[in-house]
C-alpha positions as CSV (number, residue, x, y, z in Angstrom):
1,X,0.0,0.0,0.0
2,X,1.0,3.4,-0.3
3,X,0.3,6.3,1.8
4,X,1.5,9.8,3.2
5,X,3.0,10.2,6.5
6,X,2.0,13.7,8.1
7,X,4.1,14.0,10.8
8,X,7.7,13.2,10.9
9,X,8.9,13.9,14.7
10,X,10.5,11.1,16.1
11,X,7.6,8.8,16.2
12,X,6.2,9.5,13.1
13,X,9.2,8.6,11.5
14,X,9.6,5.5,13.1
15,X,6.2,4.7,12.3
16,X,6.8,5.2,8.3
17,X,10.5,3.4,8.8
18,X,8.3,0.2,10.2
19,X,5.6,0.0,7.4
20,X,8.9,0.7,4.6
21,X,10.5,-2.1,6.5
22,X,7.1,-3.9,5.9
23,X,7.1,-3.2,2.4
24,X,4.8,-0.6,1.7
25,X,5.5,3.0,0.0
26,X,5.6,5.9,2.5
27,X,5.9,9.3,1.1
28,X,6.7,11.7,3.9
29,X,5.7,15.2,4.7
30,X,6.4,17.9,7.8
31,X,6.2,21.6,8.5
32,X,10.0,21.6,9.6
33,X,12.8,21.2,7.0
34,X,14.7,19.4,9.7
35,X,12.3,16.8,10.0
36,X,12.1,16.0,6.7
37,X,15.8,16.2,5.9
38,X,16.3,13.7,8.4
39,X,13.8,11.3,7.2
40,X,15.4,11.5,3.7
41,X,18.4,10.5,5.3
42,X,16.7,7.2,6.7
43,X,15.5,6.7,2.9
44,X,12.5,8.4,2.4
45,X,10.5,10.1,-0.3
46,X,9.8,13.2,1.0
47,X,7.5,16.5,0.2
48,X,7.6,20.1,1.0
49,X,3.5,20.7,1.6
50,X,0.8,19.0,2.1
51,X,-0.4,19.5,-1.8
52,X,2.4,17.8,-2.8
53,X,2.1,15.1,-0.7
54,X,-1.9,14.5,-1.7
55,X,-0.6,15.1,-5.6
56,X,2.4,12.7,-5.4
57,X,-0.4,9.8,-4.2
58,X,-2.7,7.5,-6.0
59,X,-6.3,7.9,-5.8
60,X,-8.1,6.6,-3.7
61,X,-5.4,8.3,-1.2
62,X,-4.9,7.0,1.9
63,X,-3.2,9.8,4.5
64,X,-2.0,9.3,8.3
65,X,-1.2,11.9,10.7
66,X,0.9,12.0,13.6
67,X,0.8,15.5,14.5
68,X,0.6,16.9,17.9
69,X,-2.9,17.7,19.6
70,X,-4.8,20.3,19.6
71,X,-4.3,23.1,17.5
72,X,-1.2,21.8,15.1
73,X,-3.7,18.7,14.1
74,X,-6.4,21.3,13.6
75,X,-4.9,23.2,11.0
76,X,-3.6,20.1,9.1
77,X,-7.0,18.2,9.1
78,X,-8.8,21.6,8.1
79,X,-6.3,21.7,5.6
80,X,-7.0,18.3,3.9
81,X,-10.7,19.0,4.1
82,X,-10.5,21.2,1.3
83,X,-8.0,19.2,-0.7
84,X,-9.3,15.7,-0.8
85,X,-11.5,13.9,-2.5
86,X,-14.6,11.1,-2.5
87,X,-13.3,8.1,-1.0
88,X,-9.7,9.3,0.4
89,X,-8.9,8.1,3.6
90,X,-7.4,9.9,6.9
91,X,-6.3,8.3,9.9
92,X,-5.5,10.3,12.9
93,X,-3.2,8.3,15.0
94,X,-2.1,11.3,17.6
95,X,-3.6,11.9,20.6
96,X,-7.1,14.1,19.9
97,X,-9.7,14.7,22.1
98,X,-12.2,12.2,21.4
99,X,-14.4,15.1,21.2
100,X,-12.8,16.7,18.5
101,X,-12.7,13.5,16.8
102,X,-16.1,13.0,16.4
103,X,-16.7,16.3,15.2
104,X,-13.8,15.9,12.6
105,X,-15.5,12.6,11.5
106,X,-19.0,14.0,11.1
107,X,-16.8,17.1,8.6
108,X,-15.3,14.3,7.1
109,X,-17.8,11.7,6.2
110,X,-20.2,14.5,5.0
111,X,-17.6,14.9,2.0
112,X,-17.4,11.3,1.6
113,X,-13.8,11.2,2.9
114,X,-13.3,8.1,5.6
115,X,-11.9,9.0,8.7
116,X,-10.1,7.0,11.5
117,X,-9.3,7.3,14.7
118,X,-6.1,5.4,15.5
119,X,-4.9,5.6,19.6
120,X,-1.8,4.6,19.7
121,X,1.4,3.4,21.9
122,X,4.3,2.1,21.5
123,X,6.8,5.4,21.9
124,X,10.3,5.5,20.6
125,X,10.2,1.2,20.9
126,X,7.5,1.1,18.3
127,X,9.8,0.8,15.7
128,X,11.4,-2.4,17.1
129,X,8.4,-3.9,19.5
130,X,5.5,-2.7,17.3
131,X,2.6,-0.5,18.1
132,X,-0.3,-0.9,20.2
133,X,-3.5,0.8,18.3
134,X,-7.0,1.0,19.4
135,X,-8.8,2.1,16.4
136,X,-12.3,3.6,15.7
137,X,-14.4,4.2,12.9
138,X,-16.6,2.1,9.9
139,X,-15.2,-0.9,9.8
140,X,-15.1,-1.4,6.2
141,X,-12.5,1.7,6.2
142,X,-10.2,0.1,8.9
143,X,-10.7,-3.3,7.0
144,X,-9.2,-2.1,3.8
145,X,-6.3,-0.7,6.0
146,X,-6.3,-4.1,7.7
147,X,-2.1,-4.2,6.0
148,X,-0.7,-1.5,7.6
149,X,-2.3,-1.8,10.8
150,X,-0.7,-5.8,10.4
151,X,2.7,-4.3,10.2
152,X,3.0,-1.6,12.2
153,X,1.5,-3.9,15.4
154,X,3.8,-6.3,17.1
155,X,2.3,-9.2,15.0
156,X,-0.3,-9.3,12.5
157,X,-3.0,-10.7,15.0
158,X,-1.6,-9.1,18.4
159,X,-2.0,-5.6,19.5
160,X,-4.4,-3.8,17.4
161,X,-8.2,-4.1,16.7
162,X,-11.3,-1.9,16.3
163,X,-12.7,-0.7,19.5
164,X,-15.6,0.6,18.2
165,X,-17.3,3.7,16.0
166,X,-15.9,7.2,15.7
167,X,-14.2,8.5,18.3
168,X,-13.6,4.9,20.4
169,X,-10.0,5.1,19.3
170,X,-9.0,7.7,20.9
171,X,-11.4,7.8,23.6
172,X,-9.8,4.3,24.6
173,X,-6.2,5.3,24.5
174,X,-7.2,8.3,26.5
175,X,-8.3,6.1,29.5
176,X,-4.5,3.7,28.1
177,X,-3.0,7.0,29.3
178,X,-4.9,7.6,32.3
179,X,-4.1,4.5,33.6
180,X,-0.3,5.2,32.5
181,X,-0.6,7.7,35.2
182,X,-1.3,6.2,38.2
183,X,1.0,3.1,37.1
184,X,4.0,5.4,37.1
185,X,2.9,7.3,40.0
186,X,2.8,4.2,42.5
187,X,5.7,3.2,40.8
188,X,7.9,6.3,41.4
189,X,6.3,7.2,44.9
190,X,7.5,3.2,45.9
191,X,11.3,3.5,44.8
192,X,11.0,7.1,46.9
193,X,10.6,5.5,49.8
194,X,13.5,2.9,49.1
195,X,15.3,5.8,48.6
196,X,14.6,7.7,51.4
197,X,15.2,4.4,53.4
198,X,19.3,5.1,54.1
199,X,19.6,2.8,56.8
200,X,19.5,-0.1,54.2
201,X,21.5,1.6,51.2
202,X,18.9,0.0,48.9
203,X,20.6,-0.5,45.4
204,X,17.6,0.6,43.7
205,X,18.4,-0.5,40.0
206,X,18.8,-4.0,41.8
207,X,15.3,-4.3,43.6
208,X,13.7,-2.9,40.3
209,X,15.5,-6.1,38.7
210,X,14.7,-8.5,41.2
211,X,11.0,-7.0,40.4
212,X,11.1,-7.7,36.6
213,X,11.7,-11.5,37.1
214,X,8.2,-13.3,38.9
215,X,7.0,-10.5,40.9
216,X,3.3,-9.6,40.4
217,X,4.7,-6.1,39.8
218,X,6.8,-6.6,36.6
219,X,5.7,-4.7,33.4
220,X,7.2,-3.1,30.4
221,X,6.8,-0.1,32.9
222,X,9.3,-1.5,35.3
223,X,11.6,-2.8,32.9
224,X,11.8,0.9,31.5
225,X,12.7,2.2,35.3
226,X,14.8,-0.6,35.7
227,X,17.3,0.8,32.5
228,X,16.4,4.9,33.7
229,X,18.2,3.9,37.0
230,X,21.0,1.9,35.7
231,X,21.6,5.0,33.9
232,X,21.4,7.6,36.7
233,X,20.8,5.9,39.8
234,X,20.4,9.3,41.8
235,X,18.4,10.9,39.2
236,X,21.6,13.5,38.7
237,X,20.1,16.3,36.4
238,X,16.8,15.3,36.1
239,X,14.1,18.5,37.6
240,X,11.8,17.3,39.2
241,X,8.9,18.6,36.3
242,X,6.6,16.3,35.2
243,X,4.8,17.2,32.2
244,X,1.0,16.3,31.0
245,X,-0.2,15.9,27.5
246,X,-3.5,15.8,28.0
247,X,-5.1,12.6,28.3
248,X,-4.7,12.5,32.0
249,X,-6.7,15.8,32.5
250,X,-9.3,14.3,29.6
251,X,-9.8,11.2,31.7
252,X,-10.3,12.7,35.6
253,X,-12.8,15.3,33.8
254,X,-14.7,12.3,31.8
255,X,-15.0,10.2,34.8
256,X,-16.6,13.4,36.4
257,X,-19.1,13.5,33.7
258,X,-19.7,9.9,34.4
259,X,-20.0,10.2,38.5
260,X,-17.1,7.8,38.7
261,X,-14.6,8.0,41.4
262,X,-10.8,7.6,40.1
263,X,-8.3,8.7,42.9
264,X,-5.4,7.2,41.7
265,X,-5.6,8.5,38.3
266,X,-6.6,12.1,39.6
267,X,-4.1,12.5,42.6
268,X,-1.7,11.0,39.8
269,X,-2.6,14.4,37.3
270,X,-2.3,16.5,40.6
271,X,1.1,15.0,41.4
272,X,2.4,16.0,38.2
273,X,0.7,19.6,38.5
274,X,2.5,20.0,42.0
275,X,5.8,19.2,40.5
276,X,5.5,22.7,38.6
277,X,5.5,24.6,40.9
278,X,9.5,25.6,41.9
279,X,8.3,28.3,44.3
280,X,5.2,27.1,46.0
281,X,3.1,29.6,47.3
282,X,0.4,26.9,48.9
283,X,3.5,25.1,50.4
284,X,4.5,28.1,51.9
285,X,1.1,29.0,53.8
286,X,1.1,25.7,55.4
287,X,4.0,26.2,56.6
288,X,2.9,29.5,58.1
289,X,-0.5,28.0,59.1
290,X,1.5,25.3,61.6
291,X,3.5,28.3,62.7
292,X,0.3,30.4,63.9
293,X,-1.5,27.6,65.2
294,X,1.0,25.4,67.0
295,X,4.3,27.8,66.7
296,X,6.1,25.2,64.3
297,X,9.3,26.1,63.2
298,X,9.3,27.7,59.5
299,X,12.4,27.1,57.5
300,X,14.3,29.7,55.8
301,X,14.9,30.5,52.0
């Protein structure tokens, strides 16, 4: 099959090196020269605009974005909107709101264009482990995409299936990354208190290997923590600012709307919120609060 690539950061161009790999024809486009001149320098075909890249395809085209959230993904699928034709295909496999997507697939079926919604994980490993994609939309669409979603997973029948209508994709990799959350918090909150434990001069790196091997707490998660502190035991560096893209916020204010109670996943999002904050004010007034009411000691600057 051959298709465009819209988005070649890191993981879209892994992405297109798989399904090359695979056998099918990627031609590649991005807003950044960079981007694209590094691509070209893994092998592929690449194009300087979005025109070209629809122009340089075969009709029926079939056109897959990995382009960050919000407004960047916006633009682009705006963009195509006007410039494809009856029976073209898109598949979205960033992270959008699954809000957006359903409104983008109601635009995009109205002009006869098919439209997909493609959640997907795998990171930087994809390119070697394969892709985990939870895809939504009509299922004759996904069917006749049915190769690429084959090579891009980590086998042909593992990893990847159709979640539901419009919108499921990405709804169900949204809750993926919720989860993600609290799996890393309890994870990093546990090898705090090993560290903080000095009495016993815990090799951490060690424990988090012993882990990995029978434990009922081994994952791909661990393994991952496992190499970052066989690397940098001490976490030399490393500020303590955990960023958000999104999903985590999308998922506490979903399970809102739904009355359900998640406080792992939503003290997880406020943990990463706290870690912003370099000069806490609220930190601060609790520390004065003890001092009025039971004349604590307050530290100095």
């Amino acid at each position: 099959m051959k298709l465009g690539m819209i988005g070649l950061g890191r993981m879209g161009a892994n992405m297109a090196q798989r399904l090359l790999k695979g056998g099918h024809d990627v031609i590649g486009f991005d807003p950044d020269s960079a981007a694209r001149r590094d691509s070209v320098g893994q092998g592929m075909v690449t194009v300087d605009s979005l025109t070209a890249l629809i122009n340089a395809l075969p009709a029926p085209r079939t056109l897959w974005l990995m382009v960050p959230s919000g407004k960047p993904t916006e633009t682009t699928l705006s963009t195509l909107l006007t410039l494809l034709s009856d029976e073209d295909t898109v598949v979205d496999g960033g992270n959008s709101n699954y809000k957006d997507t359903l409104r983008r697939a109601e635009e995009f079926t109205k002009k006869k264009i098919h439209y997909i919604d493609c959640g997907t994980s795998g990171g930087i490993w994809g390119l070697t482990e394969g892709y985990s994609m939870m895809i939504g939309g009509d299922k004759q669409a996904i069917e006749s995409m049915r190769p690429v979603f084959e090579t891009l997973a980590p086998a042909p029948d593992k990893g990847w299936g159709q979640v539901g209508n419009y919108g499921a994709g990405h709804f169900s990799k949204m809750i993926h990354n919720g989860i993600e959350y609290g799996l890393m918090q309890a994870y990093a909150e546990g090898f705090s208190i090993l560290q903080h434990k000095t009495e016993f001069a815990f090799d951490l790196h060690q424990v988090a290997n012993i882990w990995r091997h029978g434990s009922v707490v081994r994952s791909w998660l661990l393994d991952l923590t496992a190499a970052a502190l066989a690397d940098n035991p001490s976490m030399t560096g490393i500020a303590p600012y955990v960023e958000d893209s999104g999903e985590g916020r999308w998922t506490v204010l979903e399970a809102l709307d739904l009355d359900i109670s998640t406080p792992v996943i939503t003290l997880s999002l406020l943990e990463r919120l706290r870690s912003r904050e370099a000069d806490s004010f609220s930190a601060k007034l609790l520390a004065a609060m003890r001092q009025q009411f039971g004349g604590h000691t307050v530290k100095p600057e």
